[in-house]
C-alpha positions as CSV (number, residue, x, y, z in Angstrom):
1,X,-11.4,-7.5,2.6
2,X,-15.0,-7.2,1.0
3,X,-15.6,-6.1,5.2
4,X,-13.5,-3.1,4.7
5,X,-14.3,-2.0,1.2
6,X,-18.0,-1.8,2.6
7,X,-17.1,0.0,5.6
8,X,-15.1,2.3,3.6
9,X,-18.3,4.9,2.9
10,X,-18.9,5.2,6.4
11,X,-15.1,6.6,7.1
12,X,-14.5,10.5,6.7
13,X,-10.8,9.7,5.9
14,X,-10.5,9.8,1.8
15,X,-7.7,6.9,1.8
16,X,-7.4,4.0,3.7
17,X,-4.5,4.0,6.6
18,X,-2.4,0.8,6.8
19,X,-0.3,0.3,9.8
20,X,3.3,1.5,9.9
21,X,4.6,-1.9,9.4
22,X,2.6,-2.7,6.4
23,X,3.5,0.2,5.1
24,X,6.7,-0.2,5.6
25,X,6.6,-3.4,3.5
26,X,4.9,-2.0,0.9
27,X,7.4,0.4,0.2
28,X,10.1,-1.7,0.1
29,X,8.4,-4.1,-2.1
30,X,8.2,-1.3,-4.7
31,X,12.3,-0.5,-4.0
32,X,12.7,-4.0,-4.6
33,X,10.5,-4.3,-7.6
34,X,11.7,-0.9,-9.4
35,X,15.2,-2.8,-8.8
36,X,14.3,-6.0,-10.8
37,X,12.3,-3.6,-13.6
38,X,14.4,-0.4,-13.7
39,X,17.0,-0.4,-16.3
40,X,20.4,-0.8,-15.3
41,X,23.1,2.0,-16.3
């Protein structure tokens, strides 16, 4: 990772792209966390 982060200045892109699968994850780790952490009602 420390690879990236210092390749990271030499990119013109302003965020870093994931792949589609790994983003995928990440967004259903947050559905899955906001489920645990959300109040139910």
């Amino acid at each position: 990772m420390a690879a990236v982060q210092e390749g990271l200045p030499a990119t013109f892109a302003p965020t870093l792209a994931l792949s589609r699968y790994q983003e995928g994850r990440l967004r259903r780790f947050h559905r899955t966390l906001d489920s645990y952490v959300a109040p139910k009602g």
